[in-house]
GULO-28107 format. One line per field, with one value per residue (C-alpha): z, y, x; residue in three letters. Coordinates in nm, 2 decimals, decimal comma, always signed. Example, Ala and Ser with C-alpha at 12.3 -4.5 7.8 and 13.67 -1.06 7.14 Angstrom:
GULO-28107
zz: (+0,78:+0,71) .
yy: (-0,45:-0,11) .
xx: (+1,23:+1,37) .
aa: (ALA:SER) .
***
This chain:
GULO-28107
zz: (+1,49:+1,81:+2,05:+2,06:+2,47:+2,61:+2,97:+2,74:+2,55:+2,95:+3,09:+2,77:+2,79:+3,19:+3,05:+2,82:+2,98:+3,31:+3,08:+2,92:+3,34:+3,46:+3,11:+3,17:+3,53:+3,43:+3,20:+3,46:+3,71:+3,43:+3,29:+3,69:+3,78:+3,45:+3,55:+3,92:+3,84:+3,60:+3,81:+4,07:+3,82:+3,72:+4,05:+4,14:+3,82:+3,88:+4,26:+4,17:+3,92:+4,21:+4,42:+4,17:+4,13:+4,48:+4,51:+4,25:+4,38:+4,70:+4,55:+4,47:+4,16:+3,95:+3,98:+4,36:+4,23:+3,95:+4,30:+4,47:+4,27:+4,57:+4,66:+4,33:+4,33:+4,69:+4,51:+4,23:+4,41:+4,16:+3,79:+3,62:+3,68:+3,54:+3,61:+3,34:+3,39:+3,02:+3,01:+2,73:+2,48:+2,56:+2,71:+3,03:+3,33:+3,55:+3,42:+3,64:+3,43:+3,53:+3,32:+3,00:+2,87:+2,57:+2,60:+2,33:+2,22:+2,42:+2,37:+2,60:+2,95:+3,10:+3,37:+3,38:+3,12:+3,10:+2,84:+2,71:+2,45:+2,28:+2,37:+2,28:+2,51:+2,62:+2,87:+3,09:+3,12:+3,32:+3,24:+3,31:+3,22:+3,53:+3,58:+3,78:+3,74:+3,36:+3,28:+3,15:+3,27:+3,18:+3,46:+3,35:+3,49:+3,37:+3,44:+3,24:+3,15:+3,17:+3,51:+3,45:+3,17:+3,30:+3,60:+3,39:+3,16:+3,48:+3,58:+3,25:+3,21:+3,56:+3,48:+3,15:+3,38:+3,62:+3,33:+3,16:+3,49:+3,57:+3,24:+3,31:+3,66:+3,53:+3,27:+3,48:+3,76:+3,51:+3,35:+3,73:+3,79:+3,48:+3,44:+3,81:+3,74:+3,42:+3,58:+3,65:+3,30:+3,13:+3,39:+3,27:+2,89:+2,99:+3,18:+2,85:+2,60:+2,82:+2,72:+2,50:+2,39:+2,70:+2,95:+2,81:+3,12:+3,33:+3,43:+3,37:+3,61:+3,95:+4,25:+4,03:+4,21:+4,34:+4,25:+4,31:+3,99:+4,20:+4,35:+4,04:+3,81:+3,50:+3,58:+3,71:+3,39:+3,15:+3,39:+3,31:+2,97:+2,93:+3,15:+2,96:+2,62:+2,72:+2,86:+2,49:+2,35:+2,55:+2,50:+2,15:+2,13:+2,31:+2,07:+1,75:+1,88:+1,95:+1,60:+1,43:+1,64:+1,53:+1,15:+1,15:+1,31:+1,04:+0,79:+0,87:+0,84:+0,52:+0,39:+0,60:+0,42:+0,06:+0,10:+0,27:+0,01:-0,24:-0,09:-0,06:-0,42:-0,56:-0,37:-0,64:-0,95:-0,93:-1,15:-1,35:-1,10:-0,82:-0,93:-1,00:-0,63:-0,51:-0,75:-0,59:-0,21:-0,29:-0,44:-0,13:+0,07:-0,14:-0,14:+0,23:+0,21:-0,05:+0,18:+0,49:+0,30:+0,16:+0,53:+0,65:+0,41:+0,45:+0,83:+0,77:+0,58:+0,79:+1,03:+0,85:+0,96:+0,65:+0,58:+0,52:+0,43:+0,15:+0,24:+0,13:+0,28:+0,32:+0,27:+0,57:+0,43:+0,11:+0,21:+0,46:+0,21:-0,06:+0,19:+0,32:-0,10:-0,11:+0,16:+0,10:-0,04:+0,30:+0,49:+0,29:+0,33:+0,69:+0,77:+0,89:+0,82:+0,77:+0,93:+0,79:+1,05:+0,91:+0,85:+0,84:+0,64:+0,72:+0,62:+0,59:+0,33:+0,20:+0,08:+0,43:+0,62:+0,37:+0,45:+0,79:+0,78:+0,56:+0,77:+1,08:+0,85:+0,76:+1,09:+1,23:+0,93:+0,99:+1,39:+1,40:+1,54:+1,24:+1,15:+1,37:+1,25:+1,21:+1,24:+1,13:+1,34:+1,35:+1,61:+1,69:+2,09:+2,17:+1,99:+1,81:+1,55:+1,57:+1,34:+1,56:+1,40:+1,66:+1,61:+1,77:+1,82:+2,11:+2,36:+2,36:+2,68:+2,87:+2,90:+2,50:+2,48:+2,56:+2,27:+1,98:+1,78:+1,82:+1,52:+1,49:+1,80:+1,77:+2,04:+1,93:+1,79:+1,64:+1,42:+1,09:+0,79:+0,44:+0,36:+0,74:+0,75:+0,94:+1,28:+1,09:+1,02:+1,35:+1,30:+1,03:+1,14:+1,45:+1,20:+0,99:+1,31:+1,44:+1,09:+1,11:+1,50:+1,59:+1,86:+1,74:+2,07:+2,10:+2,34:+2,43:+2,64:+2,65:+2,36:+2,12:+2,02:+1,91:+1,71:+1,76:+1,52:+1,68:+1,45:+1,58:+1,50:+1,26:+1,28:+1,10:+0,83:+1,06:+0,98:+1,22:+1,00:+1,09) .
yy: (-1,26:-1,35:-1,04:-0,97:-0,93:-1,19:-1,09:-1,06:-1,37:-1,58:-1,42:-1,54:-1,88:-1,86:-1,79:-2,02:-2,30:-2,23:-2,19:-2,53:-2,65:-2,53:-2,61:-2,93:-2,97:-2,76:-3,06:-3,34:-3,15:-3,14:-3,50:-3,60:-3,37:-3,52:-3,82:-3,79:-3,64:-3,95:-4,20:-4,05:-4,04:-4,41:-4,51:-4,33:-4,39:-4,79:-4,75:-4,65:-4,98:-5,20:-4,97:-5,07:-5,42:-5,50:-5,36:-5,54:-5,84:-5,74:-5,67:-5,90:-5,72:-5,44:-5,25:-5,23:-5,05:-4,83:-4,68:-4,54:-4,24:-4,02:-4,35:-4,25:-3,92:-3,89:-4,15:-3,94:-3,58:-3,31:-3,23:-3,34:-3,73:-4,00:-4,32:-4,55:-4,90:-5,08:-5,40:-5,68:-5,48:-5,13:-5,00:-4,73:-4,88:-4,60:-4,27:-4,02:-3,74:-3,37:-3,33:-3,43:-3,64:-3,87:-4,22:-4,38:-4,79:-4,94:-5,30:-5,58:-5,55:-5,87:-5,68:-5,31:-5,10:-4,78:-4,52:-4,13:-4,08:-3,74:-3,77:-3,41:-3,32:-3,50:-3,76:-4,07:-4,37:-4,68:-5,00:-5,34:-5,60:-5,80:-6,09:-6,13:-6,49:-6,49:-6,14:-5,91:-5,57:-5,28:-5,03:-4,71:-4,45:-4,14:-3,80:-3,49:-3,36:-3,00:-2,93:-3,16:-2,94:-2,62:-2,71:-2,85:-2,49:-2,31:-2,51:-2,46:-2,10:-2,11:-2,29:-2,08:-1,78:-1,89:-2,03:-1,66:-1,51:-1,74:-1,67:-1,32:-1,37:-1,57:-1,33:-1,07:-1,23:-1,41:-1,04:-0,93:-1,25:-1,21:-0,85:-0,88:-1,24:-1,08:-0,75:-0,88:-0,95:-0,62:-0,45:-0,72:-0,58:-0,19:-0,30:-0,50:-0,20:+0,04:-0,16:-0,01:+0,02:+0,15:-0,05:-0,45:-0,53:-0,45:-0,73:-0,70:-0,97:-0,85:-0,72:-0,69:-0,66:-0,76:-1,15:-1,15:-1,35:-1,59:-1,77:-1,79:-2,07:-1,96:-1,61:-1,70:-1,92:-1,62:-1,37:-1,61:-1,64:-1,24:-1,18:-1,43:-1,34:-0,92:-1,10:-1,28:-0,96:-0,77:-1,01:-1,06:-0,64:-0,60:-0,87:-0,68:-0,36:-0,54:-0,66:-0,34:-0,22:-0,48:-0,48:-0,09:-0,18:-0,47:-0,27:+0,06:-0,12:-0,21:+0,11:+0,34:+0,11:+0,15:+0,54:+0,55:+0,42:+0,60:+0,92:+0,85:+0,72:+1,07:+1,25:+1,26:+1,10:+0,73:+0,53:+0,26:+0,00:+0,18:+0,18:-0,19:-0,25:-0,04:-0,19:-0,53:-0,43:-0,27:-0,62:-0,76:-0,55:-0,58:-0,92:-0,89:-0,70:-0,94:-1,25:-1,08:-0,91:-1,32:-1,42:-1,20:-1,28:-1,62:-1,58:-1,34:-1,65:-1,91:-1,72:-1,72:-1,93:-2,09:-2,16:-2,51:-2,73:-2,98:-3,39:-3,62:-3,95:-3,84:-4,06:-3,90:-4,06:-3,93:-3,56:-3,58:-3,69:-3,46:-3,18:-3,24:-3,28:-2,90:-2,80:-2,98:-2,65:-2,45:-2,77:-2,80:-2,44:-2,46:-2,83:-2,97:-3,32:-3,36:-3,69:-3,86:-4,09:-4,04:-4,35:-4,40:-4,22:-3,88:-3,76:-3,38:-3,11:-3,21:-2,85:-2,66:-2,98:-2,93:-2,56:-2,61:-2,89:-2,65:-2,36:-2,56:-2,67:-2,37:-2,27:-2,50:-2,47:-2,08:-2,13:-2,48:-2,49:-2,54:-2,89:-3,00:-3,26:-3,20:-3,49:-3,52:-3,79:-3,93:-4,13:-4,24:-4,10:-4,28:-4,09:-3,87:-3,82:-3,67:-3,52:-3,37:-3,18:-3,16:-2,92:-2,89:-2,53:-2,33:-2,38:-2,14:-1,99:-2,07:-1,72:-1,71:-2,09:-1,94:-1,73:-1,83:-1,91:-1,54:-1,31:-1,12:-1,26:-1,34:-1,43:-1,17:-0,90:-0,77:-1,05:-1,07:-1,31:-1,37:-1,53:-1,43:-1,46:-1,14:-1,34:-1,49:-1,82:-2,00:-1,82:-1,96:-2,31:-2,29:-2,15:-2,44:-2,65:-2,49:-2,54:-2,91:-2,94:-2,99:-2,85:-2,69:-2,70:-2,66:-2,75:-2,67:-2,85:-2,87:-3,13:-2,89:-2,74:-2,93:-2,85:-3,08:-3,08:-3,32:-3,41:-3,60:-3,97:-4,09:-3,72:-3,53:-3,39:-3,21:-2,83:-2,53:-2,48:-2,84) .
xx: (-13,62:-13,45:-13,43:-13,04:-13,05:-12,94:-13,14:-13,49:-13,38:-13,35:-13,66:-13,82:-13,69:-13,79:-14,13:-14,14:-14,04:-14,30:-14,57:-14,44:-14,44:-14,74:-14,97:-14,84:-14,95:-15,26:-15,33:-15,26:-15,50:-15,76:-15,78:-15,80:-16,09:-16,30:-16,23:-16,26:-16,64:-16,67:-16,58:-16,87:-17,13:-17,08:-17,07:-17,37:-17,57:-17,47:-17,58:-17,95:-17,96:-17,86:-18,11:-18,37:-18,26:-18,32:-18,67:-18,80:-18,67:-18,85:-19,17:-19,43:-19,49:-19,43:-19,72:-19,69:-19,39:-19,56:-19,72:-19,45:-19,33:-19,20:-18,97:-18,78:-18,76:-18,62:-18,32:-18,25:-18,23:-18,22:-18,35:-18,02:-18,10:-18,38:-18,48:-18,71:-18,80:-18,92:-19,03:-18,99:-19,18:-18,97:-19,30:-19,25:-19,34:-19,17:-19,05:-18,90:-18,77:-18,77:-18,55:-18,75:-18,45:-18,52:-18,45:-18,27:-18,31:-18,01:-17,88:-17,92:-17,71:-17,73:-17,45:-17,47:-17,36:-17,24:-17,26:-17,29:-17,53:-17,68:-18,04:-18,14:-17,82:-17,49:-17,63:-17,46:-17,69:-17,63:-17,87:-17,93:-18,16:-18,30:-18,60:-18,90:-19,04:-19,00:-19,05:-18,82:-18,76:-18,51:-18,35:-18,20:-18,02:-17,95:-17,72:-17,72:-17,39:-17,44:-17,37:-17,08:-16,94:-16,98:-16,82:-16,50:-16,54:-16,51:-16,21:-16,05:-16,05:-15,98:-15,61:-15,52:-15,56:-15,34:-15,10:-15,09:-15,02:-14,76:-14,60:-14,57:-14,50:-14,23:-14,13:-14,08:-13,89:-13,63:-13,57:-13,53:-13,28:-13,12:-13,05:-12,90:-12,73:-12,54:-12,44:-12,07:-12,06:-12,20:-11,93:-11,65:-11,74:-11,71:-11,36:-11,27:-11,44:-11,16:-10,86:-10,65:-10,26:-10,15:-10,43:-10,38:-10,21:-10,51:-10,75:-11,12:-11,23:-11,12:-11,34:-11,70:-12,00:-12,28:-12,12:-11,78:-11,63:-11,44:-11,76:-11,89:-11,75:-11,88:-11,80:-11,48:-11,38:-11,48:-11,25:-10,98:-11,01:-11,01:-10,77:-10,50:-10,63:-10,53:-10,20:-10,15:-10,23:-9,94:-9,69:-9,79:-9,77:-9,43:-9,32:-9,45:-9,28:-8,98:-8,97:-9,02:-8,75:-8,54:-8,64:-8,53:-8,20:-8,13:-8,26:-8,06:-7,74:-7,73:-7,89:-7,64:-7,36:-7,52:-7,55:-7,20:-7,01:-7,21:-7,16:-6,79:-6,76:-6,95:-6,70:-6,48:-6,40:-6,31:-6,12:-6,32:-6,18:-6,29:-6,64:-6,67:-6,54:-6,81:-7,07:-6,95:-6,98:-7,33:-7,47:-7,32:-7,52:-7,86:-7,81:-7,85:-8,18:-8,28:-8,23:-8,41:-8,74:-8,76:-8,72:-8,98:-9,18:-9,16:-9,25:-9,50:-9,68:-9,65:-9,85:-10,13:-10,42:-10,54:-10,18:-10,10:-9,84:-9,82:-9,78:-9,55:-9,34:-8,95:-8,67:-8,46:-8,13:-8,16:-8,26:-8,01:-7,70:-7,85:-7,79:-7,44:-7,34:-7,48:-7,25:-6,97:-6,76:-6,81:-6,74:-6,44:-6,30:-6,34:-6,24:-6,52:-6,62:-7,00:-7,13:-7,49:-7,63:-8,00:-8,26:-8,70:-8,94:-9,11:-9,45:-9,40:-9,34:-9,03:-8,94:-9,00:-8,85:-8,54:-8,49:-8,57:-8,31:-8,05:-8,09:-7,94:-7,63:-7,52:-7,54:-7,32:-7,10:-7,09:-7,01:-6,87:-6,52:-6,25:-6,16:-6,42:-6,74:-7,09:-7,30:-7,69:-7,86:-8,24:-8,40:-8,75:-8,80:-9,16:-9,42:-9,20:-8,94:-8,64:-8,35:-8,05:-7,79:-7,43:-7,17:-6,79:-6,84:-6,76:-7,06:-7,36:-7,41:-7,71:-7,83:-7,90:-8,06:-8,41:-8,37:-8,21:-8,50:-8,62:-8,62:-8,33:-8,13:-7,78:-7,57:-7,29:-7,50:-7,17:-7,06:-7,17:-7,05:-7,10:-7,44:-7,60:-7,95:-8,03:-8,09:-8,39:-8,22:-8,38:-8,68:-8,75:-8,68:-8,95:-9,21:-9,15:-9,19:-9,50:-9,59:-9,63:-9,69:-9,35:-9,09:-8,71:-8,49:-8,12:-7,88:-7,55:-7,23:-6,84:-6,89:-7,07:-7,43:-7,69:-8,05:-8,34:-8,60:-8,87:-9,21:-9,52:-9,49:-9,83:-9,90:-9,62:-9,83:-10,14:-10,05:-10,10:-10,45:-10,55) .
aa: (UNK:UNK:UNK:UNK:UNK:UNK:UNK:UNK:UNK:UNK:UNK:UNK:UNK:UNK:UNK:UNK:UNK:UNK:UNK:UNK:UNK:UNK:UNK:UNK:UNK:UNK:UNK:UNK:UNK:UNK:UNK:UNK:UNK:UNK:UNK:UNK:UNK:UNK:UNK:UNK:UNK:UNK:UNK:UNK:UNK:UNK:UNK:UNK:UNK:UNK:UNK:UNK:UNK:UNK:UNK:UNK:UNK:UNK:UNK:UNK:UNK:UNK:UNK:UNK:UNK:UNK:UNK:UNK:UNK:UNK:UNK:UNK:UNK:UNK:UNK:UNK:UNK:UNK:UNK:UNK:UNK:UNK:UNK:UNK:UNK:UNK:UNK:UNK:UNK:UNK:UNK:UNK:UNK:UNK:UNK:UNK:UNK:UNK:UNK:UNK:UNK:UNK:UNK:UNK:UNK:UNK:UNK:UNK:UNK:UNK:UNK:UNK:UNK:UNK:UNK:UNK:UNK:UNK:UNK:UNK:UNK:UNK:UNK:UNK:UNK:UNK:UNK:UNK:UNK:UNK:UNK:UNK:UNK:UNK:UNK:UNK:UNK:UNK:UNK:UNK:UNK:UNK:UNK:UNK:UNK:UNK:UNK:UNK:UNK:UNK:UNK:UNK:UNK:UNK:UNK:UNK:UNK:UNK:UNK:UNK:UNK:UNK:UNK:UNK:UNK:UNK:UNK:UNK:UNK:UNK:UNK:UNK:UNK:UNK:UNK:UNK:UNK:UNK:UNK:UNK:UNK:UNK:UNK:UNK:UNK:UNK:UNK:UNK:UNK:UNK:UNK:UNK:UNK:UNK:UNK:UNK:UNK:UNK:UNK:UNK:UNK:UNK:UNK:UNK:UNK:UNK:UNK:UNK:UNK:UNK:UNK:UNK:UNK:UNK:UNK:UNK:UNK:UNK:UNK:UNK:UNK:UNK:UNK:UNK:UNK:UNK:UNK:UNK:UNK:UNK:UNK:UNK:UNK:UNK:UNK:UNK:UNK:UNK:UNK:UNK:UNK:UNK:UNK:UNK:UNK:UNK:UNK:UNK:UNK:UNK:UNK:UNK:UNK:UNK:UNK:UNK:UNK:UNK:UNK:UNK:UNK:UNK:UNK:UNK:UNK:UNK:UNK:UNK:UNK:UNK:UNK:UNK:UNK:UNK:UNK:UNK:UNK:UNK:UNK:UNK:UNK:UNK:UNK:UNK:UNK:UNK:UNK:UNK:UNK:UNK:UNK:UNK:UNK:UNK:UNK:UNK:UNK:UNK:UNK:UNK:UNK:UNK:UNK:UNK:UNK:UNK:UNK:UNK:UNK:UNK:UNK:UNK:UNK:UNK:UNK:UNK:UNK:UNK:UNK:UNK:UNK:UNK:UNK:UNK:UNK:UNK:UNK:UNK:UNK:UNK:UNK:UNK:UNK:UNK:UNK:UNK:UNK:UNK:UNK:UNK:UNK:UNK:UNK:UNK:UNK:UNK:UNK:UNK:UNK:UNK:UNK:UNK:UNK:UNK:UNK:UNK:UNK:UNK:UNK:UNK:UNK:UNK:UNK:UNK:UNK:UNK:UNK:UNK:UNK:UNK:UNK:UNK:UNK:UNK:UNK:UNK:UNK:UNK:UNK:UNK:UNK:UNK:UNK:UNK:UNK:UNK:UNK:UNK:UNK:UNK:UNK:UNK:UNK:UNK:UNK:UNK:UNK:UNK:UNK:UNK:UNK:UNK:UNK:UNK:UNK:UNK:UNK:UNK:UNK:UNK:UNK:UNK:UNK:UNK:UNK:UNK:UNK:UNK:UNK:UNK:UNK:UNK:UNK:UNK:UNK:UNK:UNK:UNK:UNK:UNK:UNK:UNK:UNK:UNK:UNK:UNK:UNK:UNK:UNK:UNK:UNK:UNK:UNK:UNK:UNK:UNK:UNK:UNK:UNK:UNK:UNK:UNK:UNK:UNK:UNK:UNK:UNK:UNK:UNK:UNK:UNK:UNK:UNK:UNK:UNK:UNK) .
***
């Protein structure tokens, strides 16, 4: 199992990877020293055949030769070498061995050869075949590789000594670098551990030491990141408390009206009359609460992040002309002339797009100037898709613009008709938006309001979960 500290888990890695460094080099230095001593023995092993070579081309025979043993042991200089010279027959004619090698049966060398053989123990022999008149005659060479390997032993557990110490050298100095490279950030989680409900404006990146976080990128980046998520979190807290401040106040009115009107009706006795009018303007009211627990609920939803939306191609004129028929009564008893300008195909959720689309009707039905015209418009705008719907009404003033897709907001917090959403009308519509990637604006000028609903073009149907 992988140690959970992140310091222990660097210095390890540290470790590891000089280890991985220096066995590496270790290895490099190796393979050249055994070859280095190779490339020495062969050339001195060949140098005592060419030695040879040219003293029995100088002598006028061999057995001159055969009588100068000291000449051959002054070339060869210690125990660990040999020197034989066979003739056609394999027969010794000069053996100089201290070292009591064996001499193996070796091919013919017309050049000279080089080899290791085990003659009793690991040997190098160099030979060559040469002539004198029209006799035949062998030189060999040889080397012991003892000396040879103890030497390269040596050198071995020489280099894993020094490998294991730099590993724990290493070790210890990336836990040293580490645990003082990671300090700002152990200190940036005790600053982010002491946020709470009354501390999430605070900033957890600011003035650490011994690295200040600003001349560290990395650092610096993760600051950031903190210090907007804890500004999120505060705006996303002042917004719940707003909310729940709002929900009470939405929610008391109705119930105050309920139990008012109760209260007053149990007063005394009522006529029959009496009691169906009250009966009437409490399902009036419960209607009310009915409409805004299905808001909030429907919002409360949407938010969710494995929420997603179905997909389906929209005939914009059709939804569009199916809508303005649903409307046509409240049109009607207020004057207004509904206007369909709609055209092109949609890939969205035709249900959410239809509420979304409905909600903004009945709210310029609801605030649309009397015998005015409401017209619904689409238009392709570049990469996007757009449905606008344009109202007569009085213009919105530009202080509420900003936040009329808030829940709850209403620009006269004292009106109130028939079939009001609870200020969750336009809520609803930028959820549905947000839903399928798309922006809800509104606008407002001396020739009316209008309500944007604009859709990615080609990517309509990618959800808030996608």
């Amino acid at each position: 199992m992988a140690p959970r500290s992140l310091s222990l888990r660097l210095a390890l890695w540290f470790a590891l990877v000089s280890a991985v460094l220096l066995g590496g080099i270790g290895v490099y230095l190796y393979r050249s020293l055994a070859s280095e001593l190779a490339w020495r023995d062969d050339i001195a092993l060949a140098g005592r055949i060419e030695r040879m070579r040219a003293l029995v081309d100088d002598s006028a025979s061999i057995d001159a030769l055969r009588r100068r043993p000291q000449l051959y042991a002054n070339m060869l200089g210690n125990r660990d070498n040999a020197l034989w010279m066979l003739d056609a027959q394999g027969q010794l004619l000069i053996d100089v061995n201290p070292g009591s090698m064996s001499l193996p049966s070796l091919p013919a060398a017309p050049a000279i050869r080089l080899a290791d053989v085990v003659a009793g123990q690991a040997v190098r022999l160099a030979w060559l075949d040469v002539w004198q008149g029209s006799r035949r005659f062998t030189l060999v060479a040889g080397k012991m590789l003892a000396e040879r390997e103890r030497m390269l032993a040596n050198y071995r557990m020489t280099l894993a000594a020094a490998l294991a110490g730099g590993a724990v050298l290493s070790f210890l100095l990336g836990w040293l670098i580490s645990q003082r490279a990671l300090r700002p950030v152990r200190l940036m989680a005790e600053r982010a551990a002491a946020v709470d409900v009354r501390r999430l404006q605070q900033n957890v990146a600011v003035g650490l030491a011994p690295v200040p976080v600003q001349e560290v990128q990395e650092l610096q980046q993760l600051g950031m990141a903190l210090d907007q998520m804890l500004r999120r979190l505060a705006e996303g807290f002042i917004q719940l408390s707003r909310f729940s401040e709002d929900l009470a106040h939405e929610m008391r009115t109705p119930l105050h009206n309920l139990i008012g009107h109760t209260e007053h009706a149990l007063g005394k006795h009522r006529s029959v009359d009496e009691y169906e009018e009250l009966l009437a303007s409490n399902l009036e009211e419960y209607g009310r609460l009915a409409r805004m627990i299905d808001s909030m609920l429907f919002l409360a939803r949407s938010e969710q992040p494995a929420n997603s939306v179905s997909h389906e191609i929209i005939d914009l004129a059709n939804l569009c002309m199916q809508l303005a028929e649903y409307f046509e009564g409240i049109a009607e008893e207020r004057g207004i002339s509904v206007v369909v300008d709609a055209s092109g195909k949609l890939v969205a959720d035709r249900a959410l797009v239809g509420r979304a689309l409905a909600n903004l009707l009945a709210n310029a039905l609801r605030y649309g100037a009397a015998g005015g015209t409401v017209t619904i418009k689409t238009c392709v705008d570049g990469e996007r898709i757009v449905i606008a719907v344009h109202d007569t009404g009085e213009p919105i003033p530009a202080v509420h613009l900003p936040h009329l897709f808030e829940r709850f907001y209403r620009c006269d917090p004292a009106r109130s008709q028939d079939g009001d959403s609870g200020g969750l009308g336009l809520a609803i519509v930028a959820s549905i938006m947000h839903l399928h990637g798309g922006e809800a604006r509104a606008e407002s000028g001396d020739e009316g309001n209008r309500f944007t609903l604009s859709f990615p073009r080609g990517a309509s149907s990618q959800s808030r979960a996608a």
